[in-house]
mmCIF file of the N, C-alpha and C atoms, coordinates in Angstrom:
data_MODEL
# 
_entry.id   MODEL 
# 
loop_
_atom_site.group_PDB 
_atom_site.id 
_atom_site.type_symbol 
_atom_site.label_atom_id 
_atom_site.label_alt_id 
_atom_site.label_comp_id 
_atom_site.label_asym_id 
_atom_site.label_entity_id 
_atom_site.label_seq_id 
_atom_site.pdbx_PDB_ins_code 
_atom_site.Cartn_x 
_atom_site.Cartn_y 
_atom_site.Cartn_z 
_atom_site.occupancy 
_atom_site.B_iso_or_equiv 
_atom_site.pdbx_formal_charge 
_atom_site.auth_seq_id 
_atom_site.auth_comp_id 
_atom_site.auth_asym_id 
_atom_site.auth_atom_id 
_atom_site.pdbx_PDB_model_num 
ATOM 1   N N  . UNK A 1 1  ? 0.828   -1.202 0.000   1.00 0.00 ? 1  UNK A N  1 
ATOM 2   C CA . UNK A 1 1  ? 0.000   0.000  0.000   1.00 0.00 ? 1  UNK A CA 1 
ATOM 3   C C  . UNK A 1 1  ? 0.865   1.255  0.000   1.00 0.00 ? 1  UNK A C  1 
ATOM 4   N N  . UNK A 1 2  ? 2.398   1.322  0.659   1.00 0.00 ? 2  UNK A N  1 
ATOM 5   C CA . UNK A 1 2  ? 2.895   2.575  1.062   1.00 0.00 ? 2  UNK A CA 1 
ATOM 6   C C  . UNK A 1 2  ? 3.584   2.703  -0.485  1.00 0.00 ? 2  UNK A C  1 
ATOM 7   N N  . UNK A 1 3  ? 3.905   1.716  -1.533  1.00 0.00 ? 3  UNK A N  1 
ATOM 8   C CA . UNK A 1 3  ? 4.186   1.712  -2.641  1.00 0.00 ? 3  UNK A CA 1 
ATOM 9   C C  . UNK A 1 3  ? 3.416   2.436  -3.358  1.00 0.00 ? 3  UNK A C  1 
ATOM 10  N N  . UNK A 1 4  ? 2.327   2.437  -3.723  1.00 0.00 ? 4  UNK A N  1 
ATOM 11  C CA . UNK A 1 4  ? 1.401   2.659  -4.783  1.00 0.00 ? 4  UNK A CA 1 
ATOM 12  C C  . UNK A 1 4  ? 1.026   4.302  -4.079  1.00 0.00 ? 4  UNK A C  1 
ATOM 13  N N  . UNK A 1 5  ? 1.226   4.631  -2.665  1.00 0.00 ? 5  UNK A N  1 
ATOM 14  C CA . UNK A 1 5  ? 0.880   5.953  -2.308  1.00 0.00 ? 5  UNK A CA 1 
ATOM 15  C C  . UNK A 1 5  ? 2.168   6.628  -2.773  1.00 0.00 ? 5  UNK A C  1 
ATOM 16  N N  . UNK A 1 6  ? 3.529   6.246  -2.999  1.00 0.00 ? 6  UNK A N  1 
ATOM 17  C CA . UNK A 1 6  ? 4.647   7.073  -3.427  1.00 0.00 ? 6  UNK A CA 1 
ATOM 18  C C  . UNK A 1 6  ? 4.753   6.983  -4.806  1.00 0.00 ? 6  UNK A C  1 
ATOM 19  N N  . UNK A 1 7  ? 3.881   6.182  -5.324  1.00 0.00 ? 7  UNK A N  1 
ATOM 20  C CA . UNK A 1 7  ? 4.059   6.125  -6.679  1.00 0.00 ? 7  UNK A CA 1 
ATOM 21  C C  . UNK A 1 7  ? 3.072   7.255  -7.287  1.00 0.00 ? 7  UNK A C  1 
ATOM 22  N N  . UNK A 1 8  ? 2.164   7.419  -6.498  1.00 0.00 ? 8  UNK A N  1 
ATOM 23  C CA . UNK A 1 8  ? 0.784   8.415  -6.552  1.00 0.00 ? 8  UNK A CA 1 
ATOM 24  C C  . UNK A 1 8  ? 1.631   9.897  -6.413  1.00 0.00 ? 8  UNK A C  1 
ATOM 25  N N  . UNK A 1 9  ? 2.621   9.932  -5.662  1.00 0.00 ? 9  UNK A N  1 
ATOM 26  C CA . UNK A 1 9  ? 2.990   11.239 -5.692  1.00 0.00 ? 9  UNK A CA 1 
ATOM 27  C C  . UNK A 1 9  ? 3.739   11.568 -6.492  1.00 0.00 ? 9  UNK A C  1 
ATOM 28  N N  . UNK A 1 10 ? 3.866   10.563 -6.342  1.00 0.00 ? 10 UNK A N  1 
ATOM 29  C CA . UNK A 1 10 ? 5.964   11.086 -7.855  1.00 0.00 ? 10 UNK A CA 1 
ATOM 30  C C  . UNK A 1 10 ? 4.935   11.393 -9.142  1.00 0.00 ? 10 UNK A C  1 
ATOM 31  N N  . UNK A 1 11 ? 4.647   10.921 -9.602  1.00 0.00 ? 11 UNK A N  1 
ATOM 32  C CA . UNK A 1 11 ? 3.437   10.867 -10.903 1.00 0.00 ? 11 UNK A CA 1 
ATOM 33  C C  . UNK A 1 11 ? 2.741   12.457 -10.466 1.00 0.00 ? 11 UNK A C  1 
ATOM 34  N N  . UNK A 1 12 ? 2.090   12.731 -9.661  1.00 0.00 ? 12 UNK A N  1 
ATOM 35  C CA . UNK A 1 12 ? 1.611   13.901 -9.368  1.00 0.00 ? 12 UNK A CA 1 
ATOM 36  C C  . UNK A 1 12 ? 2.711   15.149 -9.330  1.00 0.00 ? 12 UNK A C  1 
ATOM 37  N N  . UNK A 1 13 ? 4.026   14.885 -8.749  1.00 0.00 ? 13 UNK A N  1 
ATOM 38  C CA . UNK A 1 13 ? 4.845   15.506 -8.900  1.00 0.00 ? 13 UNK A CA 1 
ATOM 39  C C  . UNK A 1 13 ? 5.633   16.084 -10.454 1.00 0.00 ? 13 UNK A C  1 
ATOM 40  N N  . UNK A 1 14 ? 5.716   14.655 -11.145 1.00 0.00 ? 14 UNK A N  1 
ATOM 41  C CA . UNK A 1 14 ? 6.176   14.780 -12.673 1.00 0.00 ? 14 UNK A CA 1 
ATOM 42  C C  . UNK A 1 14 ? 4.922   15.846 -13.270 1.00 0.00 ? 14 UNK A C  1 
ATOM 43  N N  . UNK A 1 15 ? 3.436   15.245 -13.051 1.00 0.00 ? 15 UNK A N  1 
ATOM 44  C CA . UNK A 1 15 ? 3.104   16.034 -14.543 1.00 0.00 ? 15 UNK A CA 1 
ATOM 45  C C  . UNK A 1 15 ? 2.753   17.592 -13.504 1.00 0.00 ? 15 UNK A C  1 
ATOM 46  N N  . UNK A 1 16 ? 2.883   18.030 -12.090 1.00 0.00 ? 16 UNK A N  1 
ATOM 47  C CA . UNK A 1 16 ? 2.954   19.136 -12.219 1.00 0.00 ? 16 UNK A CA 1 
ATOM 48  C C  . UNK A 1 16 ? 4.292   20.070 -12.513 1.00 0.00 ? 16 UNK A C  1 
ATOM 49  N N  . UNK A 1 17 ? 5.098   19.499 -12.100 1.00 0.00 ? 17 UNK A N  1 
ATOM 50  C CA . UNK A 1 17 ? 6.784   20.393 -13.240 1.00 0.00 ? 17 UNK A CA 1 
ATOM 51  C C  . UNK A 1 17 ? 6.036   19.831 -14.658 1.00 0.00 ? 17 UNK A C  1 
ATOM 52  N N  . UNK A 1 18 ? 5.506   19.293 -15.356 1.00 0.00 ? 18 UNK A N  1 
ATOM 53  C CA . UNK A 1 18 ? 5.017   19.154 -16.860 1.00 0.00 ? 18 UNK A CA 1 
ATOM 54  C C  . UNK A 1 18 ? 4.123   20.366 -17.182 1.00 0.00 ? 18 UNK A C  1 
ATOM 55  N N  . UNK A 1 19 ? 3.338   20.336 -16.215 1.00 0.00 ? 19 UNK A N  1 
ATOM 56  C CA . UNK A 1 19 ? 2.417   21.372 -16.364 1.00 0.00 ? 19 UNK A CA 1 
ATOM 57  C C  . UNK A 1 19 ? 2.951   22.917 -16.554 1.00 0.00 ? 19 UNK A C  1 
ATOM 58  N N  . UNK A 1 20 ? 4.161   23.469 -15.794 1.00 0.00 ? 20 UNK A N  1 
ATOM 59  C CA . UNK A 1 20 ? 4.658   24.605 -15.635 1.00 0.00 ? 20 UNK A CA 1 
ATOM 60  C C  . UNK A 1 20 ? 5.290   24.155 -16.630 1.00 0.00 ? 20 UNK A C  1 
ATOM 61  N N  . UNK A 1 21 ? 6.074   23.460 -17.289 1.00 0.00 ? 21 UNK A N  1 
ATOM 62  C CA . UNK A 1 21 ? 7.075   23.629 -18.339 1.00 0.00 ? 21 UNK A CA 1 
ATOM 63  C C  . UNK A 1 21 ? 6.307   24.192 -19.901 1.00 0.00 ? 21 UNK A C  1 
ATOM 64  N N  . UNK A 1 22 ? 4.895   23.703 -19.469 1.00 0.00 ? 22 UNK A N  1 
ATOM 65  C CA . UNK A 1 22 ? 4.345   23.862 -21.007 1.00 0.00 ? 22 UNK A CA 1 
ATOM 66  C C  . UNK A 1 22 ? 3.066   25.169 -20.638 1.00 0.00 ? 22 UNK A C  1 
ATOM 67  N N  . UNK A 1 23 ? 3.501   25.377 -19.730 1.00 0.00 ? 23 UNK A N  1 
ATOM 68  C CA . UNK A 1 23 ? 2.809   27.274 -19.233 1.00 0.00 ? 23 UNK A CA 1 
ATOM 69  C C  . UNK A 1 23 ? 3.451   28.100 -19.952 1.00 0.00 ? 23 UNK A C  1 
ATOM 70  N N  . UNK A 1 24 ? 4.974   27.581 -19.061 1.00 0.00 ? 24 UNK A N  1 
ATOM 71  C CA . UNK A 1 24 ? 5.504   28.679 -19.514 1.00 0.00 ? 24 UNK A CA 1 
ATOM 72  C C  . UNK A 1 24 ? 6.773   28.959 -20.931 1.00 0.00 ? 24 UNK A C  1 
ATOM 73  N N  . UNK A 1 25 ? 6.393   27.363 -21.478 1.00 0.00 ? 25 UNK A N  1 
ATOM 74  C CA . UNK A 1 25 ? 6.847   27.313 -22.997 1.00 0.00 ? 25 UNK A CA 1 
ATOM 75  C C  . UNK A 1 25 ? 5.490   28.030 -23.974 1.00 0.00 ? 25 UNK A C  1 
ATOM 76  N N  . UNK A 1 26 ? 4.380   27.862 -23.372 1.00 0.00 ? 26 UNK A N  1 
ATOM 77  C CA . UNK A 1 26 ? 2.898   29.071 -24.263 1.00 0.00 ? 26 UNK A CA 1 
ATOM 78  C C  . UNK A 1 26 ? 3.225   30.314 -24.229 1.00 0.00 ? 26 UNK A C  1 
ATOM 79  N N  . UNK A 1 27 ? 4.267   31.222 -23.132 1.00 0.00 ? 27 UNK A N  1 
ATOM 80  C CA . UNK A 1 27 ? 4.889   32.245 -23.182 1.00 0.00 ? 27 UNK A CA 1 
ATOM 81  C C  . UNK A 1 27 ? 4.119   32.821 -21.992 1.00 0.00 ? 27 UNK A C  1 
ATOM 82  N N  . UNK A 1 28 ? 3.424   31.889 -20.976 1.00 0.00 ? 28 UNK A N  1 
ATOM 83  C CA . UNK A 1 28 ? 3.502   32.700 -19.678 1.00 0.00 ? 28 UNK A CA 1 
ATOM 84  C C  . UNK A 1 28 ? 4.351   32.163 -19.007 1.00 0.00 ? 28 UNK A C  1 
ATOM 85  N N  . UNK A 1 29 ? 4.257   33.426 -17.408 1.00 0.00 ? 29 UNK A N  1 
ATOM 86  C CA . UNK A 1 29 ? 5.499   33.245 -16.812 1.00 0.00 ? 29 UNK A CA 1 
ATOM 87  C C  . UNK A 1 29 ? 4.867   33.482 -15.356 1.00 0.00 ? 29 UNK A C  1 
ATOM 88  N N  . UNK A 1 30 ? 5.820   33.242 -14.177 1.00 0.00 ? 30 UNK A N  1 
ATOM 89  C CA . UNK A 1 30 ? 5.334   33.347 -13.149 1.00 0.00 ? 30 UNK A CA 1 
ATOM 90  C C  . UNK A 1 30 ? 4.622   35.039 -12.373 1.00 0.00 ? 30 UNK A C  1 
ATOM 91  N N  . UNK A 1 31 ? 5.087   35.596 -13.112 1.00 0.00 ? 31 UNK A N  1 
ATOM 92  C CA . UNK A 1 31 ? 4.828   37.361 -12.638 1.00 0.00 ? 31 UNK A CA 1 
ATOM 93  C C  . UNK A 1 31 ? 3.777   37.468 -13.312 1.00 0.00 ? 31 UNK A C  1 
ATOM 94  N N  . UNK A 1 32 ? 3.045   36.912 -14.723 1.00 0.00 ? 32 UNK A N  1 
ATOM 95  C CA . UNK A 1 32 ? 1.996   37.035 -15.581 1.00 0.00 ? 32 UNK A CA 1 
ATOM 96  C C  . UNK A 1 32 ? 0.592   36.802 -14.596 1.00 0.00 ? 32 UNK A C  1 
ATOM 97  N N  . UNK A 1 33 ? 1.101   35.384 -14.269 1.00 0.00 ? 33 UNK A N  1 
ATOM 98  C CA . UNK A 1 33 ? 0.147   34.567 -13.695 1.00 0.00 ? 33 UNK A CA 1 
ATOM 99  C C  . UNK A 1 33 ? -0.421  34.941 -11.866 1.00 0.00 ? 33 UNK A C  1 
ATOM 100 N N  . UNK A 1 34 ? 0.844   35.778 -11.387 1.00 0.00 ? 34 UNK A N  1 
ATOM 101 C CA . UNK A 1 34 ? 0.251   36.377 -10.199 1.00 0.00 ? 34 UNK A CA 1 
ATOM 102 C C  . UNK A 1 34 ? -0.344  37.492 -10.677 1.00 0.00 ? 34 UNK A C  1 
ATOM 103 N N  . UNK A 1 35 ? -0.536  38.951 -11.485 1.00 0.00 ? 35 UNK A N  1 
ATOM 104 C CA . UNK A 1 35 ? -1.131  39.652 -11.765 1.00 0.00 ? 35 UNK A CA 1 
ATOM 105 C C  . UNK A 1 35 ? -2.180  38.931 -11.966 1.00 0.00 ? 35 UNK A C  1 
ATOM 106 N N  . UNK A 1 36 ? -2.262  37.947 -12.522 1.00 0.00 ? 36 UNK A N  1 
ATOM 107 C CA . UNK A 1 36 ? -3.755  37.429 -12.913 1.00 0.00 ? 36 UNK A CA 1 
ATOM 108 C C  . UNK A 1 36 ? -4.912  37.002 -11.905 1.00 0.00 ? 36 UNK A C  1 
ATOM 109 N N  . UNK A 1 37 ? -3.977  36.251 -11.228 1.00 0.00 ? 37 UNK A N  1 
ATOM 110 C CA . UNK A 1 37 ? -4.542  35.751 -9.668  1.00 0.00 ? 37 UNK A CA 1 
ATOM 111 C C  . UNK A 1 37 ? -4.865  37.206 -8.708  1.00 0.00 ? 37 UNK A C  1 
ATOM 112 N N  . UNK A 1 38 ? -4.037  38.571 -8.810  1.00 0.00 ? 38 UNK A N  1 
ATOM 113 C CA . UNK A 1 38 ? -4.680  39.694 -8.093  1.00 0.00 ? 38 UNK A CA 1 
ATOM 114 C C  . UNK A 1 38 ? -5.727  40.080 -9.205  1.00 0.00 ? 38 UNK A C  1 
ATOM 115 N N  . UNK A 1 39 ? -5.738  40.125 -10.316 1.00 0.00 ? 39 UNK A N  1 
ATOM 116 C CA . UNK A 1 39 ? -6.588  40.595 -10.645 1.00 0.00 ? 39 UNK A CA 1 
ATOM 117 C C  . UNK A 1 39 ? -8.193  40.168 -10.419 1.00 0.00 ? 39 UNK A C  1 
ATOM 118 N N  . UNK A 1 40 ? -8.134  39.225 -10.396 1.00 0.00 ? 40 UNK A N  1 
ATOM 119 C CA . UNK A 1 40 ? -9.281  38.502 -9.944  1.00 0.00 ? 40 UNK A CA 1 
ATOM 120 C C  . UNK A 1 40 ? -9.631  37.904 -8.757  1.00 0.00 ? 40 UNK A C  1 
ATOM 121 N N  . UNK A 1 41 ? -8.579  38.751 -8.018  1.00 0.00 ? 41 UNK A N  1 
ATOM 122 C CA . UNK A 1 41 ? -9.139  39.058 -6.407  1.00 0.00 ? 41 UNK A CA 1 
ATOM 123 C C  . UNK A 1 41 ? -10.058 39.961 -6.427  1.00 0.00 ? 41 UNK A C  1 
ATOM 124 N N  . UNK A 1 42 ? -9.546  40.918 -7.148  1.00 0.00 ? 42 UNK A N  1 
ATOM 125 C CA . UNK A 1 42 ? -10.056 42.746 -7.342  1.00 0.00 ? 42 UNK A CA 1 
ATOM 126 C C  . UNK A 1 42 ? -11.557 42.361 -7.883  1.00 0.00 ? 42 UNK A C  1 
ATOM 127 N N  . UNK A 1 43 ? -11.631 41.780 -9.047  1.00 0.00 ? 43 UNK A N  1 
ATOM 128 C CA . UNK A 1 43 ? -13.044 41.235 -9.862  1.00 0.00 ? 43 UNK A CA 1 
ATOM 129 C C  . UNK A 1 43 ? -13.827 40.456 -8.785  1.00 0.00 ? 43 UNK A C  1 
ATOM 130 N N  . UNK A 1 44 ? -13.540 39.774 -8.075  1.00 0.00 ? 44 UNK A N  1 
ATOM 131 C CA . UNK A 1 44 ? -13.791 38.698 -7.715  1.00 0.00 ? 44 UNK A CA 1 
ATOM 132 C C  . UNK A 1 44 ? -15.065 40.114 -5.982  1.00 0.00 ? 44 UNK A C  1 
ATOM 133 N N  . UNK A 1 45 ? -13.985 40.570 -5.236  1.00 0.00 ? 45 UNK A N  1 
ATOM 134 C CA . UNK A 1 45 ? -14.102 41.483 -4.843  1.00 0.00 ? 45 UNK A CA 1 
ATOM 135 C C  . UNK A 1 45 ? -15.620 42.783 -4.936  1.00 0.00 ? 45 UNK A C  1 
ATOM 136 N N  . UNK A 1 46 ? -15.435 42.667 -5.964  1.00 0.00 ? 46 UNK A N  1 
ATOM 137 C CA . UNK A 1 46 ? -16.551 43.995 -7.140  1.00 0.00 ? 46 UNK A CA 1 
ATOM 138 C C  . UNK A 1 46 ? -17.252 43.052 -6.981  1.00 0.00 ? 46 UNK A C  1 
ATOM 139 N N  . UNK A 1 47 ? -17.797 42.344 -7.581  1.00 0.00 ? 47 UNK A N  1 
ATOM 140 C CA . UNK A 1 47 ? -18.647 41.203 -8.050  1.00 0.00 ? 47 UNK A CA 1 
ATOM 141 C C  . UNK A 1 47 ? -19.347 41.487 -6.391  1.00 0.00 ? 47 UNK A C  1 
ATOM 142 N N  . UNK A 1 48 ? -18.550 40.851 -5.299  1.00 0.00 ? 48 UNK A N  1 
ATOM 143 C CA . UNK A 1 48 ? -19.269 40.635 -3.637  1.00 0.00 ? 48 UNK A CA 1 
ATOM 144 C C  . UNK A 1 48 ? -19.835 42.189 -3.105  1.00 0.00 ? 48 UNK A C  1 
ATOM 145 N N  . UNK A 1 49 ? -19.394 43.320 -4.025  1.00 0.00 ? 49 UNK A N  1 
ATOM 146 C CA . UNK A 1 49 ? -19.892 44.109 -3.441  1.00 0.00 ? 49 UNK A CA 1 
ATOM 147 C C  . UNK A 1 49 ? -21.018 44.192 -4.024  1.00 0.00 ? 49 UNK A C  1 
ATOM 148 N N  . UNK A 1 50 ? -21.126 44.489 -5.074  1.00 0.00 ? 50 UNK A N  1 
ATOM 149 C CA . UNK A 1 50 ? -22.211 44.748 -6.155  1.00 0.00 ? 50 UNK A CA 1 
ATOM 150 C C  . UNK A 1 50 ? -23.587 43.269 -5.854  1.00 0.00 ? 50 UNK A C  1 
ATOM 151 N N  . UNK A 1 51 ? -23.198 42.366 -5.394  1.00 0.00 ? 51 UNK A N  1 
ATOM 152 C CA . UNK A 1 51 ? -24.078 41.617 -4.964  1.00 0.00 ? 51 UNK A CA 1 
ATOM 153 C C  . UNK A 1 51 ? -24.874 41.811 -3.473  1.00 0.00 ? 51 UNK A C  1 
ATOM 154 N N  . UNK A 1 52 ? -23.847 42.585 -2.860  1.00 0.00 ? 52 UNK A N  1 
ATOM 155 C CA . UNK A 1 52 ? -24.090 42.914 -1.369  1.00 0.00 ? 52 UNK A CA 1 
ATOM 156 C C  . UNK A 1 52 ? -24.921 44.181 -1.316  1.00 0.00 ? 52 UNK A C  1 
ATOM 157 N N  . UNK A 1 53 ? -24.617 45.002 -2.161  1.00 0.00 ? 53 UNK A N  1 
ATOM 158 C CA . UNK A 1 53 ? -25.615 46.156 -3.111  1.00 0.00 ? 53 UNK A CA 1 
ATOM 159 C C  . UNK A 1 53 ? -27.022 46.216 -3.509  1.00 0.00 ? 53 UNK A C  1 
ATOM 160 N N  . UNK A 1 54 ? -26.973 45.285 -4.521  1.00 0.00 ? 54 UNK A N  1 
ATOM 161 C CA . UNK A 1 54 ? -28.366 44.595 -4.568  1.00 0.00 ? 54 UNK A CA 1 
ATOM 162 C C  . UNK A 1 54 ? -29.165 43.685 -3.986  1.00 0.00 ? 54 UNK A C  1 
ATOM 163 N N  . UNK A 1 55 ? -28.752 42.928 -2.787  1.00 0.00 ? 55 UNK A N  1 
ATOM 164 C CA . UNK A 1 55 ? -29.266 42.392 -1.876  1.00 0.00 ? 55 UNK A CA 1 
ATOM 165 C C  . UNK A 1 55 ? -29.745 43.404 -0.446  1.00 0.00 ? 55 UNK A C  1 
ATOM 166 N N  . UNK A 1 56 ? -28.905 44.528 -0.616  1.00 0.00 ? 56 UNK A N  1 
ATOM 167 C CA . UNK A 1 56 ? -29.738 45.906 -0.055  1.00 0.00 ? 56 UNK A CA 1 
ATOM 168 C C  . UNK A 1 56 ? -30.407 46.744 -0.126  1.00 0.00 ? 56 UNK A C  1 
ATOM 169 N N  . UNK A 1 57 ? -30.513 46.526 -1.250  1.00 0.00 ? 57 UNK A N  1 
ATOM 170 C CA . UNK A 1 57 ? -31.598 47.177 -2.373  1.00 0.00 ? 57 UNK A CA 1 
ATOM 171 C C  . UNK A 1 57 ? -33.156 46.578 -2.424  1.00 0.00 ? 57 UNK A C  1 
ATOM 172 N N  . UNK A 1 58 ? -33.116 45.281 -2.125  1.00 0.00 ? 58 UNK A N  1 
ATOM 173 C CA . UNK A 1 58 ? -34.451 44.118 -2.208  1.00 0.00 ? 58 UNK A CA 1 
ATOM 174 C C  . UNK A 1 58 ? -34.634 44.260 -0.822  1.00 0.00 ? 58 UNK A C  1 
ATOM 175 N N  . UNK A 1 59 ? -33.712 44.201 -0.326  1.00 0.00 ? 59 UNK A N  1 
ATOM 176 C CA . UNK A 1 59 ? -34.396 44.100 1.413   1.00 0.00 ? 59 UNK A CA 1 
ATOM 177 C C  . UNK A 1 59 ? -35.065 45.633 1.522   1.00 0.00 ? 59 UNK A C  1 
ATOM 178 N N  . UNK A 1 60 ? -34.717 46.626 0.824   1.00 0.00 ? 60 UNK A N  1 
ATOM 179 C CA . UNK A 1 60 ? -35.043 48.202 1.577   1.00 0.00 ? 60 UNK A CA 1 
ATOM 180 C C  . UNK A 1 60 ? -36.468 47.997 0.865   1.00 0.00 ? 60 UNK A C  1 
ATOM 181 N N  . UNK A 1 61 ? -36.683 47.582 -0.503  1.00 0.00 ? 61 UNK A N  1 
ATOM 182 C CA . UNK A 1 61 ? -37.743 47.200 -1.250  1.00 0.00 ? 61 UNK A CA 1 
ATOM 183 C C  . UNK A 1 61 ? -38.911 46.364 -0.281  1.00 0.00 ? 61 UNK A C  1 
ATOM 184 N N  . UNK A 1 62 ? -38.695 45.256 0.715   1.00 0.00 ? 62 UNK A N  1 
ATOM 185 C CA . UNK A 1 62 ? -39.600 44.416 1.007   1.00 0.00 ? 62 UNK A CA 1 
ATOM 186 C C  . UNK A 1 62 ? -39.790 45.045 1.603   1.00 0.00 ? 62 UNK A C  1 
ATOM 187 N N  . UNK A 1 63 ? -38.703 45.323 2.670   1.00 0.00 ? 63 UNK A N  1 
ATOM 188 C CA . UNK A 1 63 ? -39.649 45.702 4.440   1.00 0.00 ? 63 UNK A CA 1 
ATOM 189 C C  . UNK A 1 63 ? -39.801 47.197 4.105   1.00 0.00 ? 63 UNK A C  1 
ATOM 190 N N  . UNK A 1 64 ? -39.534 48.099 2.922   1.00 0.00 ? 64 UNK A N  1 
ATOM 191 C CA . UNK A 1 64 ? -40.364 49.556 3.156   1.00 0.00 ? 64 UNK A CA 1 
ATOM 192 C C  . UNK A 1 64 ? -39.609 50.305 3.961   1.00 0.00 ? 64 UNK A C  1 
ATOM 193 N N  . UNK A 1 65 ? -39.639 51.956 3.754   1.00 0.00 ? 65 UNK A N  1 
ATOM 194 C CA . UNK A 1 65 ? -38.768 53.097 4.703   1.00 0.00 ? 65 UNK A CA 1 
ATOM 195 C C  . UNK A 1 65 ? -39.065 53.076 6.306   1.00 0.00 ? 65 UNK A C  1 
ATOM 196 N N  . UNK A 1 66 ? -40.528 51.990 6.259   1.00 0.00 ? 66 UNK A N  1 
ATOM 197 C CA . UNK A 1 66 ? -40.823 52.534 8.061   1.00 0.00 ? 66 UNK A CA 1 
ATOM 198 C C  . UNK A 1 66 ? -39.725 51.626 8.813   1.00 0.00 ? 66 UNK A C  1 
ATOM 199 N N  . UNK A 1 67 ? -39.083 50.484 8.404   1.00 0.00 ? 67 UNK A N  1 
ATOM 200 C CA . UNK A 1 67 ? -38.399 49.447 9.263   1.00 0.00 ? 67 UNK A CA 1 
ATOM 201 C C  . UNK A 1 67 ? -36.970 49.570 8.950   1.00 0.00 ? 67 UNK A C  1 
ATOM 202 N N  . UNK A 1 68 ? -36.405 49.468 9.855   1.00 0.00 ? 68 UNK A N  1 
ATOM 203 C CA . UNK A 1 68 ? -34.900 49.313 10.064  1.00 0.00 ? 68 UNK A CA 1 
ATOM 204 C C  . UNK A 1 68 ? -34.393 47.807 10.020  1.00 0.00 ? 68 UNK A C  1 
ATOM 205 N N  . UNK A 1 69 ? -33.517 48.206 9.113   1.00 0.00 ? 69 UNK A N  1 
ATOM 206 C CA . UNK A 1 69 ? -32.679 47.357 7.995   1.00 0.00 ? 69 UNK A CA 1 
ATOM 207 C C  . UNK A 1 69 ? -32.104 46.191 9.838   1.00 0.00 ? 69 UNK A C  1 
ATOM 208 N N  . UNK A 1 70 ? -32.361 44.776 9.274   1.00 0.00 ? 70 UNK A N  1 
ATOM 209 C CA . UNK A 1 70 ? -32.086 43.646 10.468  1.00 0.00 ? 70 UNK A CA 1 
ATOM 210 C C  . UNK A 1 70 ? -30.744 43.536 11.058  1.00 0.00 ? 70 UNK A C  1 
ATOM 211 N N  . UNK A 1 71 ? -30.293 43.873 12.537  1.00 0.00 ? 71 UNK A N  1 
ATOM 212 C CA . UNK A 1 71 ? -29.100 43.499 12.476  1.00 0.00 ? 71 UNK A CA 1 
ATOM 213 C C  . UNK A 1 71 ? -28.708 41.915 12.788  1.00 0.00 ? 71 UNK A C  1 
ATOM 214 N N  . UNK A 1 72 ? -27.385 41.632 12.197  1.00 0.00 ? 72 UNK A N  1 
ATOM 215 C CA . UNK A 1 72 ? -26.930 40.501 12.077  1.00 0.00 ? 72 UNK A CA 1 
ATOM 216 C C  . UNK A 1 72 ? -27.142 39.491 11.307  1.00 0.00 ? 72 UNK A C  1 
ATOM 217 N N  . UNK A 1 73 ? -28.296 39.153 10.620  1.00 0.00 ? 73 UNK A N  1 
ATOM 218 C CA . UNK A 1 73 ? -28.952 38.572 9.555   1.00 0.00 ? 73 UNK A CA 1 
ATOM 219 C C  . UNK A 1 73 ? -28.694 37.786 9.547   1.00 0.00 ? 73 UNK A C  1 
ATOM 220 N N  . UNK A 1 74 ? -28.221 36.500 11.145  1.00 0.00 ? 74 UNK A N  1 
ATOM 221 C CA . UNK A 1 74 ? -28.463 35.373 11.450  1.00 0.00 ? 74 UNK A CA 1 
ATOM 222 C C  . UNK A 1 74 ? -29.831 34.595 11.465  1.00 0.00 ? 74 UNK A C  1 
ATOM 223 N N  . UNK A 1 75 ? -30.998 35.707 12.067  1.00 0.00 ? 75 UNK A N  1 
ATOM 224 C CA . UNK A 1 75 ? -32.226 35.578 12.620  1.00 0.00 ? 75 UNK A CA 1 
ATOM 225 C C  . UNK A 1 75 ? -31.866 35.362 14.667  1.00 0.00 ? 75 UNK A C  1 
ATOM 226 N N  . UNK A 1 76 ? -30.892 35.414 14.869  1.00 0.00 ? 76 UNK A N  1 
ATOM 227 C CA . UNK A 1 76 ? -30.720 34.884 16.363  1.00 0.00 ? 76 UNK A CA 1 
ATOM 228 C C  . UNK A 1 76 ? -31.443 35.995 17.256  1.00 0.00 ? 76 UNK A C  1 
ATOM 229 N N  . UNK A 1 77 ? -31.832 37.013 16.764  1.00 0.00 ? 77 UNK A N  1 
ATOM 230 C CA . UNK A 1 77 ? -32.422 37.818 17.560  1.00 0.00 ? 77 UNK A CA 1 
ATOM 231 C C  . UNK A 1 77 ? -34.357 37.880 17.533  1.00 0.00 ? 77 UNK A C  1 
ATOM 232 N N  . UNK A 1 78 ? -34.400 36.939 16.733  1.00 0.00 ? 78 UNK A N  1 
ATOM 233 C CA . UNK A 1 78 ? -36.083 36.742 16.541  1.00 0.00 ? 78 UNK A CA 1 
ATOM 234 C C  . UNK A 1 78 ? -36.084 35.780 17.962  1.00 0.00 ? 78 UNK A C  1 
ATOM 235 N N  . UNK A 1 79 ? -35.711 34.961 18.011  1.00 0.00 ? 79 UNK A N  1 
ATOM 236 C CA . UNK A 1 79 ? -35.990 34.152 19.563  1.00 0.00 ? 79 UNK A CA 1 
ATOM 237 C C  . UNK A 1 79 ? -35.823 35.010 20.990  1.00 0.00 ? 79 UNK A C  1 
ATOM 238 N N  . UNK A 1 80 ? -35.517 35.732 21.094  1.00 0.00 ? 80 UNK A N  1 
ATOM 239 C CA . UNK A 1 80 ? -35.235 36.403 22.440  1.00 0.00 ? 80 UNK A CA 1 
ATOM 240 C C  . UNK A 1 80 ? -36.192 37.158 23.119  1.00 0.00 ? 80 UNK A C  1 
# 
């Protein structure tokens, strides 16, 4: 069994150096690929606000100007 688990890694090990060799033989490179990864923190980011936006937008819509917006939006304060 401890065979076939080191054989599982070496194999996992080979085709990921395979994988980077033929990244960055397509002509990316490691500095490419972290801009990319922040960039789509940033997107990624926008996206949670703009959803968090319009999910404040529907709530001000249901409950109307007379009620104040729920705090915590567990519900843990409806039992008390």
């Amino acid at each position: 069994m401890g065979f076939m688990i080191f054989l599982t890694l070496l194999i996992s090990i080979v085709a990921l150096i395979l994988a980077y060799k033929a990244y960055t033989r397509s002509g990316g490179n490691i500095d490419e690929l972290r801009s990319n990864i922040h960039e789509l923190g940033i997107s990624t980011e926008k996206i949670r606000q703009m959803t968090a936006d319009a999910l404040s937008k529907m709530e001000k819509s249901l409950r109307g100007k007379d009620h104040p917006p729920a705090e915590g939006g567990d519900g843990s304060n409806e039992n008390k």
